[in-house]
DOVEXVO-982065 format. One line per 8 residues: number of its first residue (from 1); for each residue y, z, x of C-alpha. Coordinates in nm, 4 decimals. Each point is the difference from the previous one (the first is absolute). Last residue first. Layout:
NUM> Y,Z,X; ...
//
This chain:
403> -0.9160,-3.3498,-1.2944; 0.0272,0.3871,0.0366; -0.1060,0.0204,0.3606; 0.3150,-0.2139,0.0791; 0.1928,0.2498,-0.2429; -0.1303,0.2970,0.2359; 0.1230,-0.1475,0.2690; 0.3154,-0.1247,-0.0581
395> 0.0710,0.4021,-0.1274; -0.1562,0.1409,0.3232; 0.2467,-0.1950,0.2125; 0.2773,0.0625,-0.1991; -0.0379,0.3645,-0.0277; -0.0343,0.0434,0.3783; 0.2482,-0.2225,0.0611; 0.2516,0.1408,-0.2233
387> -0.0930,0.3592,0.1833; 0.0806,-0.0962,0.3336; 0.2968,-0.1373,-0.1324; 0.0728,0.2916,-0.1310; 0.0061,0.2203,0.3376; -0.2647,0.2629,-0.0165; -0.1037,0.3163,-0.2234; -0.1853,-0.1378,-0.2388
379> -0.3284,0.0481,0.1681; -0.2627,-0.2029,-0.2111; -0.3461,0.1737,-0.1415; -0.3028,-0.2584,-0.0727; -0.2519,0.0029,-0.2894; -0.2805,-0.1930,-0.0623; -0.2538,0.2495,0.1588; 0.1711,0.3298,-0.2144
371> -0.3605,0.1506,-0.0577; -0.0884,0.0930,0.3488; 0.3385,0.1751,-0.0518; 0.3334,0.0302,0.2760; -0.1375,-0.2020,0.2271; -0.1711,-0.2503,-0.2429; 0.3266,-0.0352,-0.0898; 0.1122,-0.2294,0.3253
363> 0.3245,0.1207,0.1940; 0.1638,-0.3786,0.0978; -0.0018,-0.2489,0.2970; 0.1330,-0.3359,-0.2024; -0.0863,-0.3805,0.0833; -0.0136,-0.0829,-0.3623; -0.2729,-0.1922,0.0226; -0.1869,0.1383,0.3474
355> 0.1058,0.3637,-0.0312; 0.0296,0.0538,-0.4152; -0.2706,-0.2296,-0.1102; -0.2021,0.0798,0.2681; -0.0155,0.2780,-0.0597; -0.0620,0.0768,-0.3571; -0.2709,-0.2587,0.0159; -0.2886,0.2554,-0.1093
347> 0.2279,0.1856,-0.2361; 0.1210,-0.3378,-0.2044; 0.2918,-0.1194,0.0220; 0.0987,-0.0936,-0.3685; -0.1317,0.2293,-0.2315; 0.1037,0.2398,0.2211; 0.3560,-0.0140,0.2102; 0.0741,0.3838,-0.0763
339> 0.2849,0.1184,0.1728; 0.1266,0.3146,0.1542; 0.3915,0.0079,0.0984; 0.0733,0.2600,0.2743; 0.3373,0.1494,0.0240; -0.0822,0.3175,-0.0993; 0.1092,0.1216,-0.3735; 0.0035,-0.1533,-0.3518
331> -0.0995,-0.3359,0.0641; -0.2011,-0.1666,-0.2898; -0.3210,-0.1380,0.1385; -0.0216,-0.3375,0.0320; -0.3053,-0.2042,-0.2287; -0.0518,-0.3616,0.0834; -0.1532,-0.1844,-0.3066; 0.3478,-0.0623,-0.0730
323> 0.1200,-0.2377,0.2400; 0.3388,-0.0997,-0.0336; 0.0613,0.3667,0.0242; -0.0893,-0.0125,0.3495; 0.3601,-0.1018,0.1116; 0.1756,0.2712,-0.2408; -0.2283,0.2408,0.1111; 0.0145,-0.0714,0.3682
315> 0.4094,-0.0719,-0.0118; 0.0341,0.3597,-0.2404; -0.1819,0.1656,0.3025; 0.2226,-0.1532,0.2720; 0.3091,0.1068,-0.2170; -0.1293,0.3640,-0.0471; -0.0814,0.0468,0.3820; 0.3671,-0.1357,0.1229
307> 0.1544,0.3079,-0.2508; -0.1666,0.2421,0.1082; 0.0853,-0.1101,0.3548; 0.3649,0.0337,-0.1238; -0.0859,0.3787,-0.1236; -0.1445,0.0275,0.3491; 0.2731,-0.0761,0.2248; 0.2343,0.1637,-0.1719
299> -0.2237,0.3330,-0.0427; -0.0709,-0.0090,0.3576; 0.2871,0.2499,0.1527; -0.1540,0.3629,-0.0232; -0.3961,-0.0948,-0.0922; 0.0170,-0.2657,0.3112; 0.2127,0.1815,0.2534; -0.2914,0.2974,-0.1116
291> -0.2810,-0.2439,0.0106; 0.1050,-0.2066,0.3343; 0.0332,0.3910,0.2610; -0.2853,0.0701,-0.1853; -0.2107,-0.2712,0.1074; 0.1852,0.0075,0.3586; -0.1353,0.3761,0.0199; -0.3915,-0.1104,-0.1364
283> -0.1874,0.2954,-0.0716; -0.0651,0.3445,0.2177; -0.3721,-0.0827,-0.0485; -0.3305,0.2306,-0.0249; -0.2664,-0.2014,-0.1270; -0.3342,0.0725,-0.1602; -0.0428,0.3723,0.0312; 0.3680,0.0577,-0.0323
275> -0.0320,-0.1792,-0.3358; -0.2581,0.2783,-0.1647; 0.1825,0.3330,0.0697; 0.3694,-0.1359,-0.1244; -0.1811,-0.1549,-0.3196; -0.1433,0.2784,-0.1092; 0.3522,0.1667,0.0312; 0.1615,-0.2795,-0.2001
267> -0.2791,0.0912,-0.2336; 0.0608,0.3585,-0.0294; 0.3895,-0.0890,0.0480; -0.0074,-0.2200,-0.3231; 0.2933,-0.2716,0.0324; -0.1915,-0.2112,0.2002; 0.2162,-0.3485,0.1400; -0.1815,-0.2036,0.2754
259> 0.2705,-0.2681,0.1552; 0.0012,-0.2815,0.2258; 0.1564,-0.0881,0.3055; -0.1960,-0.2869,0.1883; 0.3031,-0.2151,0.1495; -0.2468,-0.3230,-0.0368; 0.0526,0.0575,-0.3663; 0.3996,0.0009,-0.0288
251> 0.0606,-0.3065,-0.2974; 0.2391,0.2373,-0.1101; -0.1353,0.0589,-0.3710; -0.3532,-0.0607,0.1021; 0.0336,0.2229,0.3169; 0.1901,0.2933,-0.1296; -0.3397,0.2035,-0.0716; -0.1700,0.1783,-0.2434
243> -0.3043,0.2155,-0.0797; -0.0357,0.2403,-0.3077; -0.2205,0.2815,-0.0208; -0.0472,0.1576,-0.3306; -0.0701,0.2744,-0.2314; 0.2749,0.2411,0.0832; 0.2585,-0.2759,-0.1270; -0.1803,-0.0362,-0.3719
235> 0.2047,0.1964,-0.2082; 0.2956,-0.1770,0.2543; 0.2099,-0.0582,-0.3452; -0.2675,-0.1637,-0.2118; -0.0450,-0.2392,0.3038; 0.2531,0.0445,0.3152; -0.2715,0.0276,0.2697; -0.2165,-0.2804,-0.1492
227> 0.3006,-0.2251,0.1029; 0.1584,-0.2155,-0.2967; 0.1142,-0.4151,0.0245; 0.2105,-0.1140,-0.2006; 0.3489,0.1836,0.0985; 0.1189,-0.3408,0.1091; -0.1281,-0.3020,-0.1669; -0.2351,-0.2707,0.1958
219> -0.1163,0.3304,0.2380; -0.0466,0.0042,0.3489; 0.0622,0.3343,0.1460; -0.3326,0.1732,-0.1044; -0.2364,-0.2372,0.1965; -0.0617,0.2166,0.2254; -0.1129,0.2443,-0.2534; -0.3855,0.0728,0.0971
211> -0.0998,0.2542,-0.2034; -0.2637,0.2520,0.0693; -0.1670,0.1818,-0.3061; -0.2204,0.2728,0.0114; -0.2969,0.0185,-0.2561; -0.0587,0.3431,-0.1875; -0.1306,-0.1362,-0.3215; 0.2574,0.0747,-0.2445
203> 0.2912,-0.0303,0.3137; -0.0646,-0.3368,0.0420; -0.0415,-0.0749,-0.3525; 0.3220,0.0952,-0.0510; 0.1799,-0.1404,0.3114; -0.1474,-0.3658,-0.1218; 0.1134,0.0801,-0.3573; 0.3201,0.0587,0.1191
195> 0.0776,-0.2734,0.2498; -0.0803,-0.2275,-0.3032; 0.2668,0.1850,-0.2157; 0.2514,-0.0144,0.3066; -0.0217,-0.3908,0.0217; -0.2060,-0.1261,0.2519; 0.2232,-0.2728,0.2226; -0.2865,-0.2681,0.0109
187> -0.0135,-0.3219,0.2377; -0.3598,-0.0517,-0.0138; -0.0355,-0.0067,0.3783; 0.1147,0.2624,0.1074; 0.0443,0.2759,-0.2609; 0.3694,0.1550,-0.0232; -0.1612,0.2797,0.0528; -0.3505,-0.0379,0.1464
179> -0.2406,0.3028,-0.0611; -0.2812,0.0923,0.2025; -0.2271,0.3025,-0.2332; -0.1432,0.2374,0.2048; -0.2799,0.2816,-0.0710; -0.2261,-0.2139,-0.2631; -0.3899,0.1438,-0.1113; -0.0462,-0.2547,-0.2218
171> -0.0532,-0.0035,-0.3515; 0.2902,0.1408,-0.1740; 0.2447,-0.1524,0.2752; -0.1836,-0.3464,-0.0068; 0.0719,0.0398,-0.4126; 0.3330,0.1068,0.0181; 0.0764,-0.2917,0.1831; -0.1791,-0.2504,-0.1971
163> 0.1763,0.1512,-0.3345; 0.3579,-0.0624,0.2299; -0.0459,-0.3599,0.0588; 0.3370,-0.0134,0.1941; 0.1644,-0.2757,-0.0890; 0.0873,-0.3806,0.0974; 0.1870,-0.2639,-0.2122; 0.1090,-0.0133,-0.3608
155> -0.2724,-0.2718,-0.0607; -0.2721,0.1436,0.2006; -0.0862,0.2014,0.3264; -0.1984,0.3037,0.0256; 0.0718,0.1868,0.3298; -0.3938,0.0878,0.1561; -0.1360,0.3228,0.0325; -0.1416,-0.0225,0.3735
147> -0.2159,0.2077,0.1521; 0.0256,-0.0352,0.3665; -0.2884,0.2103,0.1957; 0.1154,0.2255,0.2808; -0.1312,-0.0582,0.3781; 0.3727,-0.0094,0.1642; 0.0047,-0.3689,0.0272; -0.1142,-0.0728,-0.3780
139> 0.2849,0.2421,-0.1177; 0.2823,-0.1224,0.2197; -0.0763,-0.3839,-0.0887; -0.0332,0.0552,-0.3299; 0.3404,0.1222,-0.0405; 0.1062,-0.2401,0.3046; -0.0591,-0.2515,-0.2557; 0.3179,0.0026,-0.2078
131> -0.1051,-0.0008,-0.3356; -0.2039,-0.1684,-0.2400; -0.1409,0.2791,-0.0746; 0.0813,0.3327,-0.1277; -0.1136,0.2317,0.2698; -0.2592,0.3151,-0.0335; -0.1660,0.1558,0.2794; -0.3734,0.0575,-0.0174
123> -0.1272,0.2026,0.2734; -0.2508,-0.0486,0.2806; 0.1736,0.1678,0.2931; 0.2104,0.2903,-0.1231; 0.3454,-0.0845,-0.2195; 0.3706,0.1645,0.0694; 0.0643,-0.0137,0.3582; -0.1925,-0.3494,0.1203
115> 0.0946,-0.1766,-0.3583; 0.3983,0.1215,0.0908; -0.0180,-0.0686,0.3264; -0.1290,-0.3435,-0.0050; 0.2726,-0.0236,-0.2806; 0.2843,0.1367,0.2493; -0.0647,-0.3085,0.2481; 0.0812,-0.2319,-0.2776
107> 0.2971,0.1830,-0.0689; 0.1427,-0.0456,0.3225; 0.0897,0.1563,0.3506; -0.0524,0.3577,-0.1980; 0.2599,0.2708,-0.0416; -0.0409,0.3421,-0.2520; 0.2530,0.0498,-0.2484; -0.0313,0.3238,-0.2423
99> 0.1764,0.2266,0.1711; 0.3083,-0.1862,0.0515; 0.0272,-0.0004,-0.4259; 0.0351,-0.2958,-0.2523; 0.2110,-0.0816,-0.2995; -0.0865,-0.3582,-0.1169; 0.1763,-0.1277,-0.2000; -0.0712,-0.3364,0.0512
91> 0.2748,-0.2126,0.1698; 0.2412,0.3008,0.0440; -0.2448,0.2731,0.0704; -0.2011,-0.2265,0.2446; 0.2853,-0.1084,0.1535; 0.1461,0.3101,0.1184; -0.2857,0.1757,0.0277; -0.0494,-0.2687,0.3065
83> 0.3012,0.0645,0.1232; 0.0057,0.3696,-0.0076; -0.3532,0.0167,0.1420; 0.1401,-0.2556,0.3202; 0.3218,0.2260,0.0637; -0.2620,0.3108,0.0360; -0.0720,-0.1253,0.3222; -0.3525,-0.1260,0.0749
75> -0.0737,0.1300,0.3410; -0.0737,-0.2085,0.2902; -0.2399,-0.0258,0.2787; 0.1482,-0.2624,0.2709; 0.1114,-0.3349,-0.0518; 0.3181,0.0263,0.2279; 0.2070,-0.3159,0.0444; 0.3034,0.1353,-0.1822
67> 0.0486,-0.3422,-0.0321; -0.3196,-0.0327,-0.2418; 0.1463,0.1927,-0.2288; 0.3679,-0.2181,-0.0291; -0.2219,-0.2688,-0.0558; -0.2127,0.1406,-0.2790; 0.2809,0.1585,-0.1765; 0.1680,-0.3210,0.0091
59> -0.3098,-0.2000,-0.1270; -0.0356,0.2195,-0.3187; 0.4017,-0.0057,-0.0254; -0.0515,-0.4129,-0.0474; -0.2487,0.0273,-0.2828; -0.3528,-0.1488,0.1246; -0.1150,-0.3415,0.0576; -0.1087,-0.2110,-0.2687
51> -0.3282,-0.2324,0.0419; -0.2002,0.3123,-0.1687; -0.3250,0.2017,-0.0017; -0.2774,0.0316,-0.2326; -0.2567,-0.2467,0.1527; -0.0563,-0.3355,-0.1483; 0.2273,-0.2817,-0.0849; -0.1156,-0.1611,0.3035
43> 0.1279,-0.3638,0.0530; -0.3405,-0.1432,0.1408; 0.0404,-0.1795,0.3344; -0.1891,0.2371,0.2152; -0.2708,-0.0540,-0.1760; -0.3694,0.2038,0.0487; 0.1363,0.2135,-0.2611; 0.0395,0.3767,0.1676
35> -0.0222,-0.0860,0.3581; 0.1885,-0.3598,-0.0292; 0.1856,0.1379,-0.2378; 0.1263,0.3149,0.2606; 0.3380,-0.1218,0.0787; 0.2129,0.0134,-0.3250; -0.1334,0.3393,-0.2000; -0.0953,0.1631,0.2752
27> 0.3427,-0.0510,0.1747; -0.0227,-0.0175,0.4041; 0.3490,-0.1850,0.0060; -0.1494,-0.3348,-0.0076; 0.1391,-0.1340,-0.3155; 0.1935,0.2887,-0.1686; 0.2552,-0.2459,-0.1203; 0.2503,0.2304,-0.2141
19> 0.1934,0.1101,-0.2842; 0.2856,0.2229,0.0312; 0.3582,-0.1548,0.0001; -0.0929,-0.3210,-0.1956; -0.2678,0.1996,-0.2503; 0.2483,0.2715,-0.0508; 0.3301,-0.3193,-0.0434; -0.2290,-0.2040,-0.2256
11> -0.0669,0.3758,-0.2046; 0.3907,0.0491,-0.0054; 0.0551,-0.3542,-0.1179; -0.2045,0.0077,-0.2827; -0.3629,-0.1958,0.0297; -0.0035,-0.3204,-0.1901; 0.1572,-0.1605,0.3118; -0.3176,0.0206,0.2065
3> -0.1633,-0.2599,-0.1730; -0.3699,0.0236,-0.1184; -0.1787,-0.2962,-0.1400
//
């Protein structure tokens, strides 16, 4: 059973000071069960957002903002670029440019784009499945076909089947290639040799590569995780588009700030002509106003959030271990844990072993794969007793089905 003095007194003290009921405060995640799961009673584990409210100086800058009591067109000051720079070149480094940053009210938002700008109608374009479904989503909605080359997973984990790749490339008649880095839901930080080979083959057969990096900030050792910009030295920086956004790390997605980074000006020019024909936007001020308080003063905060995440994953693990059968995917990066409940729970009673036994509201694998029907993806990101619950209810469970 979990206790909440195995944590160190610093993390007690984050989860004390920041963690939250978001009972009937309008939250997705919280109030829309009944909606989503047909329960309203289900403890949802689900979408990737978090019980912890923000760093302090994120709120401050907010308030003080909002006193001004103007919301009118704003500029992005230059103050916001040197924060953000700022963090990127000291958690990652990452050296980027003003020129190359384009705004977006969220990543998701910027893959519709990014299939609509770069692909015609009827296309193949490439993911690596399972993975997080608004790939799919933003190819099948914008009349594109998804062609997925799917992660191999064995005894050291999930890869990239690189000779399938190349193959679809070969053989197929590929413009865009949707990349998730770290990947959600597997859990993967790709190290730079894998990142490689992908930018190789990309460039071999003339395939453009758009990586989704909002995940970049969580990583289970510092200096893990590697952005396709920074590969080989930036060979490969002219080659690809890379979307991010603070709203993972700083728990900031209603605030719908997001970024589009092109270092090539041809393309970054491209992309100029084509946007303005879908959306014209001056961005989100107060979502600025929270990123750059965020980027300059949130490294506290975060690092101890860090922290909270890695203790609620070593609780599932450790608590699922006693069942072996059960397969959870190493955590590198996010703060999503993807598990595998086959041979016991069978696909075709998936849910309602997880909503009416266990009494959970979780992201379900067939999601993320048609293939992945016995898996299910939990947010880490929460108070730990949320998570001991979670854990403990799936583990009595799954031994009862045992017997």
């Amino acid at each position: 059973m979990f206790v909440v003095a195995e944590l160190s007194r610093d993390l007690q003290e984050f989860v004390a000071n920041y963690s939250v009921d978001r009972r009937n405060t309008d939250s997705l995640k919280w109030d829309a069960l009944q909606e989503r799961y047909g329960d309203p009673t289900l403890l949802p584990m689900w979408v990737a957002d978090m019980e912890f409210q923000t760093p302090v100086a994120v709120r401050q800058a907010l308030t003080e903002r909002v006193q001004q009591g103007v919301f009118g067109y704003s500029l992005t000051p230059d103050s916001y670029y040197e924060a953000f720079f700022q963090w990127q070149k000291e958690r990652h480094g990452i050296t980027l440019q003003k020129d190359w940053v384009r705004f977006d009210t969220g990543v998701v938002n910027s893959l519709y784009a990014m299939v609509k700008w770069l692909t015609d109608p009827g296309d193949e374009v490439v993911i690596l499945q399972p993975v997080y479904y608004p790939f799919a989503n933003a190819i099948k909605d914008n009349d594109r076909k998804v062609l997925s080359v799917d992660l191999l997973s064995g005894d050291k984990g999930w890869a990239i089947d690189f000779e399938a790749l190349e193959k679809t490339f070969k053989h197929h008649t590929i413009k865009l290639l949707i990349f998730c880095s770290p990947h959600n839901p597997v859990g993967r930080i790709w190290t730079e040799a894998e990142l490689v080979k992908v930018l190789a083959l990309c460039r071999q057969y003339g395939v453009q590569l758009v990586s989704d990096e909002i995940h970049q900030d969580y990583e289970a050792e510092l200096g893990q995780f590697k952005s396709v910009l920074t590969v080989a030295d930036g060979t490969y920086q002219d080659d690809v588009i890379v979307l991010t956004a603070p709203s993972k790390t700083f728990n900031l997605a209603a605030l719908l700030n997001s970024h589009v980074i092109i270092p090539d000006p041809d393309k970054r020019e491209s992309y100029d002509a084509f946007i303005k024909t879908i959306h014209q936007t001056e961005g989100s001020l107060l979502g600025r106003v929270a990123a750059e308080a965020a980027y300059r003063h949130g490294g506290p905060w975060f690092d101890k959030l860090r922290g909270v995440i890695a203790y609620n994953y070593s609780v599932l693990k450790e608590t699922l271990a006693e069942i072996p059968e059960v397969k959870v995917a190493d955590l590198q990066g996010t703060y999503l844990a993807y598990v595998d409940l086959a041979p016991i729970v069978p696909a075709d009673g998936l849910t309602d072993f997880v909503q009416k036994a266990c009494g959970l509201a979780v992201d379900y694998g067939a999601w993320f794969s048609p293939k992945d029907k016995t898996y299910i993806r939990l947010n880490l990101a929460t108070d730990p007793k949320y998570v001991a619950t979670a854990a403990d209810r799936l583990a009595e469970q799954l031994k009862f089905r045992k017997k």
